[in-house]
C-alpha positions in Angstrom: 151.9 121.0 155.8 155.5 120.2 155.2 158.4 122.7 154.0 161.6 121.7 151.6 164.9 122.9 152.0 166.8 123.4 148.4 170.0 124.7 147.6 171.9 125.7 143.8 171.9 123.1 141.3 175.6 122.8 139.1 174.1 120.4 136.4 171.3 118.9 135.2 171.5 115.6 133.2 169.0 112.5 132.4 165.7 111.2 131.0 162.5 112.4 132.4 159.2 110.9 132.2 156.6 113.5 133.1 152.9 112.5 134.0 149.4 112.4 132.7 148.4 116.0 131.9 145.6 117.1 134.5 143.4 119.1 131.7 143.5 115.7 129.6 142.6 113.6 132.4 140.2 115.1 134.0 138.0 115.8 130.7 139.0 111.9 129.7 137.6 110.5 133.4 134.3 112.6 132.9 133.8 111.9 129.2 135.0 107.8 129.9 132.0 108.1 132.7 129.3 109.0 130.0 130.3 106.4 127.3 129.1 104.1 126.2 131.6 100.8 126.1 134.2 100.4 127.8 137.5 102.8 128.4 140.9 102.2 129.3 143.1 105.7 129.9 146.5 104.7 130.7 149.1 107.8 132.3 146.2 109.5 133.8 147.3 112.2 136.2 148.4 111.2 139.7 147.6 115.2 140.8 145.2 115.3 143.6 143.0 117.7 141.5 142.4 114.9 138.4 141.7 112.3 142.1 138.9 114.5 143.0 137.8 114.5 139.2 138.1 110.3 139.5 136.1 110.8 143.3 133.2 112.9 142.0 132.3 110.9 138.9 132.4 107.3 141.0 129.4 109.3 143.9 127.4 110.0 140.5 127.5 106.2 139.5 130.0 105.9 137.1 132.0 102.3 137.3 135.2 103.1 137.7 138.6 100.7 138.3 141.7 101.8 138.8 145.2 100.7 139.6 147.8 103.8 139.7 147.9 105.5 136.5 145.4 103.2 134.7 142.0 103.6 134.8 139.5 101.2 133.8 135.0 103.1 133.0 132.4 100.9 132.4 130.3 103.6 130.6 126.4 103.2 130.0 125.7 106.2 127.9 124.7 110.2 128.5 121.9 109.5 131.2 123.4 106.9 133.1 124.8 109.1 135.6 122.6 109.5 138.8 122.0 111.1 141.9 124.6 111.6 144.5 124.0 110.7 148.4 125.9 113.5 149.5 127.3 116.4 148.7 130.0 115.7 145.4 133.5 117.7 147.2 135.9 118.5 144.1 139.2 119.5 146.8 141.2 122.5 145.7 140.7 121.6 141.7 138.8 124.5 139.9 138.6 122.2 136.4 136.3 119.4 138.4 134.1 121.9 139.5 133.5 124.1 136.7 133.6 121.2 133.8 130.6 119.2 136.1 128.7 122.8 136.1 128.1 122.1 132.4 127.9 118.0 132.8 125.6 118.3 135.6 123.2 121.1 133.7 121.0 119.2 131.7 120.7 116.0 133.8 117.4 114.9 135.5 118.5 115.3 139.1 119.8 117.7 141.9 123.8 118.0 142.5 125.6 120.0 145.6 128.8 120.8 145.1 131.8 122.5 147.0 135.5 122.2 147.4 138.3 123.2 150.3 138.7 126.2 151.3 140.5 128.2 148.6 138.1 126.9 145.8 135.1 128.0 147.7 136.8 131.7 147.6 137.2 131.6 143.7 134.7 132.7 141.2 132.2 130.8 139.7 130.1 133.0 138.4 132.1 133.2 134.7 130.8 129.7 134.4 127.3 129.7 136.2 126.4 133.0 133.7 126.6 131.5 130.3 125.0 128.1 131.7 122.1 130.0 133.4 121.7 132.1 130.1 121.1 128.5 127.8 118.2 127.6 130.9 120.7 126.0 133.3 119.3 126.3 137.1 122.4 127.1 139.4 122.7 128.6 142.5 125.3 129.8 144.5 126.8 132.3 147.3 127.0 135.8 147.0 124.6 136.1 144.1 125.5 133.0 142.4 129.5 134.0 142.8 131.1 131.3 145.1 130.5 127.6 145.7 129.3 125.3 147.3 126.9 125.3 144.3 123.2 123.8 144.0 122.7 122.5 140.7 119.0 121.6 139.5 119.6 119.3 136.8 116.7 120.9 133.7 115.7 120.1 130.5 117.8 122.1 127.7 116.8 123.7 124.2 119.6 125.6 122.3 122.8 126.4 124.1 124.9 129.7 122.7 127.2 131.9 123.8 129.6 134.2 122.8 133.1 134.3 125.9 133.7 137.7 126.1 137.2 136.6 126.8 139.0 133.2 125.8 138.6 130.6 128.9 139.2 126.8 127.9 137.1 126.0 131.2 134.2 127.9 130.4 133.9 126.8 126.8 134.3 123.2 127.9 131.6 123.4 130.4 128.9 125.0 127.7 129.8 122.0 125.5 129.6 119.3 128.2 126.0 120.8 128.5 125.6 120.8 125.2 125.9 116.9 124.8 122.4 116.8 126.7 120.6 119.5 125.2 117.7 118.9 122.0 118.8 122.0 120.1 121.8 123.9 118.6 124.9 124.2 120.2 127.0 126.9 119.5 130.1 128.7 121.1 132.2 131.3 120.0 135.3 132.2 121.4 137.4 135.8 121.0 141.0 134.1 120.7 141.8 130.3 120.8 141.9 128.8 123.9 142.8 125.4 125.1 141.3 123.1 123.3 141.6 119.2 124.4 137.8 119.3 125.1 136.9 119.3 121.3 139.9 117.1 120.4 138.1 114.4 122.4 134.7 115.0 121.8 135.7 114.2 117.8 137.8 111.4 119.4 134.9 109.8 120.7 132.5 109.7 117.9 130.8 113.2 118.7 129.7 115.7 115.7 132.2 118.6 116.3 132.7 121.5 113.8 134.9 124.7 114.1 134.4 127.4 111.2 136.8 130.3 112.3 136.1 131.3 116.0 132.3 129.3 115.9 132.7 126.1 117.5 129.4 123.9 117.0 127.7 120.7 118.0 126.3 118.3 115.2 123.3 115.9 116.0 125.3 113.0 117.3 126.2 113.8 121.0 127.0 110.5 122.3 130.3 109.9 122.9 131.7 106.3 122.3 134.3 104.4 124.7 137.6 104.8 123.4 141.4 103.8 124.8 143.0 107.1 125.8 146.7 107.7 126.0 147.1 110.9 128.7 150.2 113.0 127.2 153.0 114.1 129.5 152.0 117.9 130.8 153.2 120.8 129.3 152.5 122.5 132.4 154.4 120.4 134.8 157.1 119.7 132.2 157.8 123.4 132.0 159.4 123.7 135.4 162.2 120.9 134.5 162.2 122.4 131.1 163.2 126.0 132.8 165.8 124.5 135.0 167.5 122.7 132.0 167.8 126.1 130.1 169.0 128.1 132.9 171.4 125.4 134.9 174.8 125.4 132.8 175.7 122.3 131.1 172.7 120.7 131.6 171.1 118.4 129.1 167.3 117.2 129.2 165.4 114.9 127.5 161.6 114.7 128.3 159.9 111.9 126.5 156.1 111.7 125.6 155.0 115.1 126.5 152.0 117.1 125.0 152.9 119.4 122.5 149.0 120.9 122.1 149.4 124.3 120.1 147.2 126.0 122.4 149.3 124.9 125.4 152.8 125.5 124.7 153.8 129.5 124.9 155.8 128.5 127.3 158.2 127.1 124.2 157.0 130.3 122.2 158.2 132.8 124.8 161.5 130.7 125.4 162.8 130.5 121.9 161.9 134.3 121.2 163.8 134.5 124.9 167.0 133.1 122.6 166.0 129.0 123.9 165.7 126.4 121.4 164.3 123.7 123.2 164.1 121.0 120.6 161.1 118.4 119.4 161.7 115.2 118.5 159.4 112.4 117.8 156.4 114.5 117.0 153.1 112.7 116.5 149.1 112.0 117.0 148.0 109.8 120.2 144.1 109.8 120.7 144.1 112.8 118.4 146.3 115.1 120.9 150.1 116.0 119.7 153.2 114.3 122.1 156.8 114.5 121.4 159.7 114.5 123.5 161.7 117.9 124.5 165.5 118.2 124.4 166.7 120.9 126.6 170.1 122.3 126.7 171.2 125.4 129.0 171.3 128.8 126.7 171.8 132.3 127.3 168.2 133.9 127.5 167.2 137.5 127.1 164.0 139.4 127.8 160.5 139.2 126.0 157.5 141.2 126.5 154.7 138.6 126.9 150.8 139.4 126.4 147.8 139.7 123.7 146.7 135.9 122.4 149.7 134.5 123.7 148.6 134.3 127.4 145.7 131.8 127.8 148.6 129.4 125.9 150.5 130.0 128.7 148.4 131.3 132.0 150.0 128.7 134.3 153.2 129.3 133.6 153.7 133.0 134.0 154.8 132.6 137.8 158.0 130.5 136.2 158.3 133.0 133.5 158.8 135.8 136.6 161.6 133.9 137.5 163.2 132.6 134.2 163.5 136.2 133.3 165.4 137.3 136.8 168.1 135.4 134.6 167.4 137.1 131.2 169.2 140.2 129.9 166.9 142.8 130.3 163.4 144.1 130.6 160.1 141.3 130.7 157.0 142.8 130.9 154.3 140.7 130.8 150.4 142.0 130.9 147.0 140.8 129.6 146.8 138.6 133.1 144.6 139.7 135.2 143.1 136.0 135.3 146.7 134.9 137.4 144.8 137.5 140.9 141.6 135.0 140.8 143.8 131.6 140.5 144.4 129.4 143.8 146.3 132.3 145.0 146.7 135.9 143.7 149.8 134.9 141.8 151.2 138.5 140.7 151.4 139.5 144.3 152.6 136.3 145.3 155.2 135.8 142.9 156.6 139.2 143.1 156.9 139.3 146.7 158.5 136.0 147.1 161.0 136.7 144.4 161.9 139.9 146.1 162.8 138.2 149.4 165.5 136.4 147.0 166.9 139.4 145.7 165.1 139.7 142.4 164.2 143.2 140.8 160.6 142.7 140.1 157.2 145.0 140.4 153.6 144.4 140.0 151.5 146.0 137.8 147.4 145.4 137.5 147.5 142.8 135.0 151.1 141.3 135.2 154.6 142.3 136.1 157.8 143.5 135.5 161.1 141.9 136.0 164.8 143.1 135.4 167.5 140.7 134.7 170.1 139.4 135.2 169.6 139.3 138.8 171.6 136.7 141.2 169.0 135.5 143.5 169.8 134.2 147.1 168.7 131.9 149.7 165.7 132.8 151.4 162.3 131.5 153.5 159.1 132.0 150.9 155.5 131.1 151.1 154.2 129.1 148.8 150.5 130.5 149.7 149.4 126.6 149.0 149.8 126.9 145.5 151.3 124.5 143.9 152.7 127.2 140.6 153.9 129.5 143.3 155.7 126.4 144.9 157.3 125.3 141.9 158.4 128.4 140.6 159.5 129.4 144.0 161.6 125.7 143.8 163.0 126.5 140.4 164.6 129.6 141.8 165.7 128.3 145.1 167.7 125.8 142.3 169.3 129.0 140.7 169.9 130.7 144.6 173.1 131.3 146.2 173.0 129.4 149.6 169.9 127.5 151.1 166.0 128.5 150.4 163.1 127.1 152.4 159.6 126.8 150.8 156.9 126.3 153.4 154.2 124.3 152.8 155.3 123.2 149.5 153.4 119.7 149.7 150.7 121.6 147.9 152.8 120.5 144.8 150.7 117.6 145.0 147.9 119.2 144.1 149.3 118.8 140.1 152.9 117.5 140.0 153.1 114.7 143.1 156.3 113.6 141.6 158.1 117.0 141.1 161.1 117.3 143.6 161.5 113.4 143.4 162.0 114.2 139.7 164.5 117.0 140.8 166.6 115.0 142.8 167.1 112.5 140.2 168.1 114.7 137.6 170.3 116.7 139.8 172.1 113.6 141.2 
């Protein structure tokens, strides 16, 4: 594993082009596989996670052809996938395993899957409950808790279920079962989460209604072979997008990013943090919202952050932590218990990182609790091989007095490859 040395940024100028968004590609490479017709997704994500997606989907049969960021599926309908050799590893990415859960449930074979070391620690079992529930047959450690998973493809009726709490993940993987089953399909969901999974199920010819929180299946559940343009990421744009705001006279533009409603709290939080990052250009591509960002450096103050507001913004809390060491005042943010179960626990890991750099922050169950403004300094942080904790971690290090070392902070890979090359441009 390799560490990076950073020291303060003075200014931040340029054009950035950020790539495909992981959520949108790896639900485009899985839907492209069960087509039928050919697809063409252009910008799909060069993160390691959305290469496991591309991996996994080739040892179930798909024809796929790809050259950098443009991918090329021969789809052959809902039942052309078949049965892997070997045992189908999805790497450190949560989304490939949990999405092919619910693509995997209703098919007429037998899958094994598992992942590195850190996803075989994280739960399953929010997933492998609701699919069990509709007649799903999966198995797992620790009573059907942890992967790797066995997956006995079955015939299914009706699929329902009510999340107790909002999770994009777990509604998409009910609905990618629900593409195979005979019956009604029906989810319901407490507070809107994420929702690119329906926006390209209608995209590709599927029957898709939403009447207040119900979220149904019509009779068509084939999806058709379409040409899919992969937004910018909100999530990755959102570390540039901090540094802009935060590094005096800097001026930002990021072009072609995905502007989703149910993905950008980060831009909620900012502007009620005194921000105005601007949106230009806004429009419809392969029915998800782009536009480019303009970010200028602005004074921020505190904001208390939780309620609806967090599954719009779960990734980015760890660079929430440190945008408000450099807002006036107190930022509370709670409701995230979800950020201990992620690839690391992030509350304990952002807090105790951003303390070695002089930052006023504590824990609390669900979230933390930052003061600000705090000058940060130099120091030697773990990234714990998350790649949020390494970014965020990087961002501050920008902000720091004297010379920070993140170790291990090639984990970036895992969603944003291009990240400090990115940096170094826009800093030069």
């Amino acid at each position: 594993m390799a560490d990076i040395s950073l020291s303060q940024i003075t200014r931040l100028r340029g054009d950035v082009i950020i790539p495909g968004d992981k959520s949108i590609s790896h639900r485009a490479a899985m839907l492209a596989s069960v087509s039928e017709g050919i697809s063409h997704i252009r910008n799909y994500s060069s993160a390691i996670d959305c290469q496991s997606t591309l991996n996994c989907m080739q040892r179930l049969g798909a024809d796929i052809r790809s050259r950098g960021s443009e991918v090329e599926i021969h789809g052959k309908g809902r039942w052309s996938l078949s049965e892997p050799g070997n045992v189908l590893d999805c790497g450190n990415s949560g989304t490939t395993m949990r999405l092919l859960c619910g693509l995997l449930a209703g098919q007429n074979f037998a899958t094994v899957l598992t992942g590195d070391a850190s996803l075989r620690r994280r739960p399953m079992d929010r997933i492998i409950k609701p699919l069990v529930q509709n007649g799903a047959e999966i198995y797992g450690r620790q009573a059907n808790r942890l992967a790797p998973l066995f997956i006995r493809g079955t015939s299914l009726s009706d699929v329902n279920y009510e999340l107790p709490v909002a999770s994009s993940q777990v509604k998409s993987a009910v609905l990618l079962a629900g593409l195979y089953a005979t019956g009604n399909v029906q989810v319901i969901e407490p507070v809107r989460s994420r929702d690119h999974t329906e926006r390209m199920l209608t995209f590709c010819g599927v029957e898709v209604q939403r009447d207040g929180a119900v979220i149904s299946l019509g009779k068509n559940r084939q999806p058709t072979a379409r040409d899919f343009q992969i937004p910018g990421d909100i999530s990755s744009a959102a570390f540039i997008i901090a540094l802009g705001l935060m590094v005096p006279g800097s001026r930002l533009t990021l072009h072609d990013v995905g502007v989703n409603p149910t993905r950008t709290g980060l831009l909620s939080v900012l502007r009620q943090m005194g921000a105005a990052p601007e949106l230009l250009n806004e429009r419809l591509v392969a029915n998800e919202p782009l536009a480019d960002i303009r970010v200028t450096s602005a004074p921020l103050k505190a904001a208390e952050i939780g309620g609806s507001l967090i599954p719009k913004l779960i990734d980015e809390l760890p660079l929430i932590a440190v945008i408000a060491t450099q807002a006036q005042g107190q930022t509370i943010v709670r409701d995230a218990l979800e950020l201990r179960i992620k690839e690391s626990d992030r509350i304990a890991a952002i807090a105790s990182e951003l303390k070695k750099m002089g930052a006023e922050i504590e824990e609390t169950e669900d979230g933390f609790v930052v003061e600000g403004p705090t000058p940060l300094h130099g120091a030697v942080c773990r990234s714990y091989d998350d790649h949020r904790i390494a970014m965020a971690l990087s961002v501050a290090a920008c902000l720091a007095d004297g010379e920070s070392v993140i170790r291990d902070a090639d984990c970036v890979g895992i969603s944003f490859p291009e990240f400090f090359k990115i940096l170094k441009k826009i800093a030069a």
